[in-house]
N, C-alpha and C positions, 0 to 999 in steps of 0.2 A: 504494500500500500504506500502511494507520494505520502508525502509530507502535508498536513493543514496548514493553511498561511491564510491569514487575516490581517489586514493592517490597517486601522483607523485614523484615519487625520482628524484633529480637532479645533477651531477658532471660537476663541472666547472675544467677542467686541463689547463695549459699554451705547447703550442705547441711548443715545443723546438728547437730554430733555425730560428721558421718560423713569431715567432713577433705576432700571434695570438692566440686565445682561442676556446677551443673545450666548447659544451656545449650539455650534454649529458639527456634525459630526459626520463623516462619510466614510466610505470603505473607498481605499485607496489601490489596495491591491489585494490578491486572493489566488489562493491555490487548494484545488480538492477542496470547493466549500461554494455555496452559493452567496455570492457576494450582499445581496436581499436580506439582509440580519436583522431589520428592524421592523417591528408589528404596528401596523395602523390600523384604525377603524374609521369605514366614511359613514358621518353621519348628516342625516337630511337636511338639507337647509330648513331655518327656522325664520319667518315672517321677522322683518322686510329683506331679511338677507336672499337672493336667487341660486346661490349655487351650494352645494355639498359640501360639507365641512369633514377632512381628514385630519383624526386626529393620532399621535402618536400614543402607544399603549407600552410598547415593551421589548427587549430583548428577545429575536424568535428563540423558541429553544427549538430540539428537533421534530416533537410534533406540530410546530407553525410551520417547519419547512415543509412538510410534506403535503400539509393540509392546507395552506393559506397559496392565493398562487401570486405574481409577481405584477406589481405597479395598479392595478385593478381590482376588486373585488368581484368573484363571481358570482353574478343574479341568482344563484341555485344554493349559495353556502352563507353562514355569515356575512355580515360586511368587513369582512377582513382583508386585508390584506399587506404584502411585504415592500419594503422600496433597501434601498444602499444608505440613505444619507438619514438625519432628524435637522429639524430646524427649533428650536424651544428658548423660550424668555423666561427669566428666572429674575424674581425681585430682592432676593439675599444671595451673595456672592456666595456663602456659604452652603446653601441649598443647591447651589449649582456644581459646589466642589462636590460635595457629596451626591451628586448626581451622576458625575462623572468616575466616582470609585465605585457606583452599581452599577454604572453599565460597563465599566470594564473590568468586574468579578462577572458579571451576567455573560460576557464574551469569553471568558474564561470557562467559565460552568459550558455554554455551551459547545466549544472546541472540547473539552471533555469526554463531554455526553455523546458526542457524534463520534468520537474513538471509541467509547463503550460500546455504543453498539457497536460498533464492528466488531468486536470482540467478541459477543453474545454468538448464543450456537442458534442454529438454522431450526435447531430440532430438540427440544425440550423434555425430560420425560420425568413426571414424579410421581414414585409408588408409596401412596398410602396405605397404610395397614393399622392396625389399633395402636402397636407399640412405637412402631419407627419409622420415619419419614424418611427416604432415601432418594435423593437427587442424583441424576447424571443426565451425561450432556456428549453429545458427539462430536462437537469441535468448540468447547469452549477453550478459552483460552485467559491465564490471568496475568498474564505477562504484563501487562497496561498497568495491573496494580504495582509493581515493583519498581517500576518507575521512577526517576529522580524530577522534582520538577525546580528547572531554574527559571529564575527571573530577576531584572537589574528596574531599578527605574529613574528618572533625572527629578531633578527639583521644579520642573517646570508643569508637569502631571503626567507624563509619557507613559506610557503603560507596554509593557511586555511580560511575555508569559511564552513558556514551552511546557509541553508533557511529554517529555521525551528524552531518556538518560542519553541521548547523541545529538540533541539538536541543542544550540544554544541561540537566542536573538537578547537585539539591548536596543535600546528606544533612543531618538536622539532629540535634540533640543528643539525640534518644530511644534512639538506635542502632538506626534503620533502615537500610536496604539499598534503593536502588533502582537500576535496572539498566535503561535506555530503551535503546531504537535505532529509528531509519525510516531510508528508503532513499527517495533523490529519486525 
């Protein structure tokens, strides 16, 4: 299996007049992973407004990716849907920081989570009996648990993260994000 690579660019600007901060985030580049990480919901214009309001919800995990489709929400499923980038206004600097350390643990959980499952067996089998529960599995595999995980980060917010004893990334002073993992 390639290597996960995610890398997020971020711009914090000061909203002029209005006493709050924009915070701007986008997936920059990408390897083995759908660049689409970020969950929206469109909801209906409300009087006198005319058009459809997209609102940002959350970091996809991997049941958004599979379920939720990309730029549009499909008439037949929720109004969900994925894009690459968020655009969001935050009125304490503070609530912004901490905005920006959830959603770069939330990118982390989900580069995770999308190695676990791969990891998971195809084919599942457990025998119940009154005394003993007994699990097996035909290609699992725990190699992902043993795992060493590095990461550096800059004073600036940069974010990096690896899940992987042979991959190393380090984030540099633009305040991007990037987020690897492979699996032996």
């Amino acid at each position: 299996m390639s290597q996960r690579l995610l890398t997020v660019q971020k711009r914090i600007t000061e909203v002029t007049g209005e006493g709050s901060h924009r915070l701007q985030m986008w997936v920059s580049s990408y390897q083995d992973i759908e660049p689409e990480v970020f969950v929206y919901q469109r909801k209906p214009a409300v009087y006198p407004e005319t058009e459809d309001q997209d609102d940002y919800v959350n970091v996809a995990n991997a049941a958004d990716i599979e379920e939720y489709p990309v730029d549009d929400p499909d008439p037949d499923l929720p109004p969900f849907f994925r894009l690459a980038s968020i655009d969001l206004l935050f009125l304490s600097i503070d609530l912004l920081d901490r905005s920006v350390t959830t959603i770069a643990s939330d990118l982390r959980n989900l580069i995770r989570n999308l190695d676990l499952l791969d990891t998971q067996a195809d084919e599942y089998e457990t025998v119940i009996t009154s005394e003993v529960i007994e699990s097996s599995s035909s290609s699992y595999s725990s190699s992902s648990s043993s795992s060493s995980s590095d990461s550096t980060s800059d004073n600036s917010g940069g974010f990096s993260s690896s899940s992987s004893s042979s991959s190393d990334s380090t984030s540099d002073n633009s305040g991007g994000f990037s987020s690897s993992s492979s699996s032996p």
